[in-house]
N, C-alpha and C positions, 0 to 999 in steps of 0.2 A: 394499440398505439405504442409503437415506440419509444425510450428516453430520447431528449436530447444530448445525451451523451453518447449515443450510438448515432443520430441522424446528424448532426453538427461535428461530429467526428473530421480532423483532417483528412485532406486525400494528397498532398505532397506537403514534401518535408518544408518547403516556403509558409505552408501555412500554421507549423508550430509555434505555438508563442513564448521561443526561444530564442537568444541573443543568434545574429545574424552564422558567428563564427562555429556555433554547433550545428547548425543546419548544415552548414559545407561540411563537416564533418561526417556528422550522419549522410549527406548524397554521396559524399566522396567514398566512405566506406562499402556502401550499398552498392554500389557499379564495379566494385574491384572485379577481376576476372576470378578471385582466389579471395575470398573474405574475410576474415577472420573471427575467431568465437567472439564476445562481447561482453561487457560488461555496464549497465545502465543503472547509474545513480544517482539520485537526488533526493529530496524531501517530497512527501507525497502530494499528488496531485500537479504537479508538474509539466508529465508527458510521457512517462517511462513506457505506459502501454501503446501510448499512440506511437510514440516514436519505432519499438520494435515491430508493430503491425503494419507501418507504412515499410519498415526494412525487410520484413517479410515477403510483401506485396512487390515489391524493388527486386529481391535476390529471387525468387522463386517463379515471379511471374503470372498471371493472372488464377492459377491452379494454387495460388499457394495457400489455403485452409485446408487443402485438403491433405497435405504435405507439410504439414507446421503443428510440433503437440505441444501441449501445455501442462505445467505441472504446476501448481498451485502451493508453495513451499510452508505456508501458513497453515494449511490444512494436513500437512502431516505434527506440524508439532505437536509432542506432548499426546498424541492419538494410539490408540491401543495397536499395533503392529507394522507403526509405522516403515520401520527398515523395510518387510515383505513387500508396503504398498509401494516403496521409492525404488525396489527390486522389480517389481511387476510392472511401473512403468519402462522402465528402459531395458527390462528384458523381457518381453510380449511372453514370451516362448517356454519363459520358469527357469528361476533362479541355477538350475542346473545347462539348461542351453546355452552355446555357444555364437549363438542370436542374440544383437544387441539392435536396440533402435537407432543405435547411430552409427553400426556397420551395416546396415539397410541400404541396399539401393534402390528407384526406384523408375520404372520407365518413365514418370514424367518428365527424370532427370535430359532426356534426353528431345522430349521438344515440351515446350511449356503448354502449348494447345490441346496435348494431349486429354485431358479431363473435357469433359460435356459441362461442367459442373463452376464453368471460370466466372472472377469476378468481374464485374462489371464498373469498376473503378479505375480509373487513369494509372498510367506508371507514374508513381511518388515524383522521380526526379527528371521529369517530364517528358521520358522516352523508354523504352525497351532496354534491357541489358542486351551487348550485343551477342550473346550467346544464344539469342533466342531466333535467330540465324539459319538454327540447323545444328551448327557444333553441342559436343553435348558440353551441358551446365557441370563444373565441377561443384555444386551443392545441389543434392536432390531433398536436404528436409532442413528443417530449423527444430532445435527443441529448445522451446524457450523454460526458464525456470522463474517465476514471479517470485520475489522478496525470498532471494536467496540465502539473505542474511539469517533466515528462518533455519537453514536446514541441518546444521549441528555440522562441529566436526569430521563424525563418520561418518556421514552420507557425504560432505565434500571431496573427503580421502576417495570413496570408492568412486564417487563422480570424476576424479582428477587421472585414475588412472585407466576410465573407459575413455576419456579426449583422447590419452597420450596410446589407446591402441587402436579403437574402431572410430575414430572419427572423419576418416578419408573424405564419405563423401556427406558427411553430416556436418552442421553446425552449432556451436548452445549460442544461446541470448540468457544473460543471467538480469535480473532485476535487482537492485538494492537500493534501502536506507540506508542502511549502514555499509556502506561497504568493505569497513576494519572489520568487520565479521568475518568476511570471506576468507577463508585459508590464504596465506601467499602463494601456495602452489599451485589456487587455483586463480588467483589473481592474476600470474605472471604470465596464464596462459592465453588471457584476454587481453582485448584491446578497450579498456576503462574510458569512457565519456561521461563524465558530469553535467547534469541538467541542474543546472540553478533556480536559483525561486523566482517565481512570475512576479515581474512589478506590477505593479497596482493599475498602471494606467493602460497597459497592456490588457489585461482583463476584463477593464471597463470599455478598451478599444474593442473586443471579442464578444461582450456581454450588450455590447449596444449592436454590431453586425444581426444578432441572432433576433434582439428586436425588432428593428428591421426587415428581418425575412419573416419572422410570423405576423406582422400585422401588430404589433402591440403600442397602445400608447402608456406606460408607465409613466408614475408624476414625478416632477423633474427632482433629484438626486436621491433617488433609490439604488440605481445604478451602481453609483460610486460608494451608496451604502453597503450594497452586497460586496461590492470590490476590496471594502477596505474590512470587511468583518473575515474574508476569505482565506488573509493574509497569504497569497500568494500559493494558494491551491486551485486551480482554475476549474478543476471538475467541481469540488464545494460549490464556486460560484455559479456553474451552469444548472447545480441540481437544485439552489436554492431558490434561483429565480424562474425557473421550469416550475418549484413546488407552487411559488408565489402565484406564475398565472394562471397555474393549470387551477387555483380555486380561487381567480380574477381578486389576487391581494395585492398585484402591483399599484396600486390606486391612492394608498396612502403609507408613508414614511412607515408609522409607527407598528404595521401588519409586520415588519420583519422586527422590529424590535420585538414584538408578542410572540415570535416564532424563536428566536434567540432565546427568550427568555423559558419558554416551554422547553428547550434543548441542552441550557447553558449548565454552568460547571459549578451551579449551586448545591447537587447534591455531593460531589467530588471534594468541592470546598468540608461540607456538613460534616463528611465520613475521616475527614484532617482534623474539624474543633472537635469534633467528640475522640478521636484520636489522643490530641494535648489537653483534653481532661481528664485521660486513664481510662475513658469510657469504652475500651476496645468490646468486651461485652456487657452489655444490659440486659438481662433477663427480667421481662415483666409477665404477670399475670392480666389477659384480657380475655372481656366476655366474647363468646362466635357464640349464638343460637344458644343454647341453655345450657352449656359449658364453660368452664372458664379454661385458656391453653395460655402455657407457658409461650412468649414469643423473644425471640430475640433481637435485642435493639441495640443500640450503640453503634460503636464504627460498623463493625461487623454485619448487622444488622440492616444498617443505611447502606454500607456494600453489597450483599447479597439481594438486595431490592435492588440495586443500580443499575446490576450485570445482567439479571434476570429478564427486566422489564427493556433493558439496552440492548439484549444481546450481545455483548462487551467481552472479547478478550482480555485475558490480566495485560496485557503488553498495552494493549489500550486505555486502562484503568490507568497503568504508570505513566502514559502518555499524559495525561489528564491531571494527574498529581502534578508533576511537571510544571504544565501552563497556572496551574492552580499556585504554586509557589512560588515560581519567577515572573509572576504577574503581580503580586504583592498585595494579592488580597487579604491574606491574611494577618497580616501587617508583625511578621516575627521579627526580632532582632536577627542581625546579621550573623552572630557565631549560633543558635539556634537554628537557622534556615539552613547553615553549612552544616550542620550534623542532619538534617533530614537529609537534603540533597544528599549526603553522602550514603546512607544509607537507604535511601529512594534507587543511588548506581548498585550497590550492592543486592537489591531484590532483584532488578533489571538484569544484572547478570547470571544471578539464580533462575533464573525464570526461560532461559532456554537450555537451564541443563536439568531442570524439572519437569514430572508432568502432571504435576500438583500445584498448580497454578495459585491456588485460592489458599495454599498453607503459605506460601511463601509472601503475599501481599496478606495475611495474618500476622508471621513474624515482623513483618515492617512496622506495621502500624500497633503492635507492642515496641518498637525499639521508638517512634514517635512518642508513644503513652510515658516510655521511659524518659525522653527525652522532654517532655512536658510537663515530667518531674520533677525533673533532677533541677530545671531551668525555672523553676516556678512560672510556666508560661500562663496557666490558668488563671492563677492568681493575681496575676502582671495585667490581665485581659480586663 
């Protein structure tokens, strides 16, 4: 069985739940005769996938998976060889060939029917590019690049100067968060659309259609419970309320509060107090079977359980720190919170020019322990 984030999936750009004024954007773009590279940013869960997959579908024409590559920008970070692996995607042929994936041409370029293999989903912008005519398509592939913001300076340099020689009949789709990461040179080569954060009521306008088409009766404001816990990530909300019915919890309120609570940002908070009491390592003695093993506890300790049992990138862990601060659970004084926060930015930016992920969210949370010192925040608590 499939998610519903694959079967609830848009199939034209009307159906984003995006302010009216980027969807004309995105169609308008999508239909050009001549397209240009792209750049899609917002805060996650947005749309940034749906939206290039519907432009996909749009520029390429019912063939277009099979003509559209993906590269995953998150998954080279900080990985043993990465440069090879971002080399061997866009030059199939090895890093010594004059073969790029995006001076590739391709006979589909030339009628879109060509493949056995087309989808079966409507054109996005509720009709055919008219090049699908006969004339050939000036774009025969898409290479999209997911949270580009990921990929470090030198892979954008090298990325910036295969646009400016083989990209005739190619195009990129880049993805970002951030998108002040991006180089300017490769910035200036796209055409930037910002996707803003989904309001609330929008979501719950979305999260009730889907109830509706499966038959579900959920008690009434769960809904706008999932909606408002979401903050304006709309796939969070599909996958939360898909978990709810697929083990029949939409039934009562407090099943998502229990689900929150088994997910939520208490041990993120634990690994910050043991932080501002110096606790960065605790080494204790405990019995396993009729041994005793030194274990390690404290921040460090509550961190390495987090990531472990989370599957948690450090970028994620700082994400968390984040919400965990500027949500004021911790209840710090104001020049205290600006000195973590500030060196919260400081790991954040160490941490994509590392690949020591776990040394650098180390060093933080010593410069907290310091800070927890120096400010008597323990003691204060």
């Amino acid at each position: 069985m499939s998610s519903w984030l694959a079967d609830k999936a848009p199939l034209l750009f009307e159906d984003l739940l995006l302010p009216e004024s980027v969807c004309n954007n995105l169609q308008h773009t999508s239909l050009q005769a001549n397209p240009p590279h792209l750049l899609l940013s917002g805060p996650a869960g947005v749309g940034k996938t749906a939206a290039w997959r519907l432009l996909a579908r749009q520029v390429l024409g019912p063939t277009w998976e099979a003509r559209t590559h993906i590269l995953q920008a998150r998954d080279l970070a900080r990985s043993s060889g990465a440069m090879g692996k971002f080399e061997e995607f866009l030059r199939p042929e090895g890093s010594g060939s004059g073969d790029t994936l995006a001076g590739r041409t391709s006979l589909d370029a030339f009628d879109h029917n060509f493949s056995s293999s087309a989808a079966d989903t409507p054109a996005p912008a509720g009709k055919e590019c008219s090049h699908d005519t006969g004339q050939r398509a000036p774009v025969s592939r898409l290479i999209v690049i997911e949270d580009a913001d990921y990929l470090g300076t030198i892979r954008q340099s090298y990325l910036r100067r295969m646009m400016e020689v083989s990209s005739g009949s190619a195009r990129f789709i880049f993805t970002a968060h951030t998108p002040s990461r991006i180089i300017e040179a490769l910035r200036s080569r796209t055409q930037h659309i910002r996707l803003p954060k989904i309001p609330r009521q929008d979501i719950e306008r979305r999260l009730n259609e889907i109830i509706g088409e499966e038959h579900l009766a959920p008690v009434r404001g769960i809904i706008g419970d999932i909606s408002h816990v979401s903050s304006g990530n709309v796939r969070k909300a599909i996958f939360i309320t898909e978990l709810l019915a697929v083990r029949d919890l939409l039934g009562e309120r407090k099943n998502l509060q229990n689900l929150l609570a088994a997910t939520s940002l208490r041990e993120v908070q634990h690994v910050l107090e043991e932080a501002l009491r110096t606790r960065v390592h605790d080494w204790r003695w405990e019995k396993e079977g009729n041994k005793n093993k030194r274990v390690l506890k404290g921040a460090m300790g509550v961190l390495d359980q987090l990531m472990s049992e989370n599957n948690l990138e450090p970028e994620e862990i700082v994400t968390h720190f984040h919400h965990v601060l500027t949500e004021g659970r911790l209840h710090l004084g104001e020049e205290v919170l600006a000195e973590i926060l500030l060196a919260l930015s400081v790991c954040d930016v160490a941490l994509h020019r590392s690949m020591q992920g776990r040394i650098e969210l180390e060093r933080f949370l010593f410069q907290v322990a310091e800070i927890g010192q120096r400010m008597e925040v323990a003691k204060a608590s």
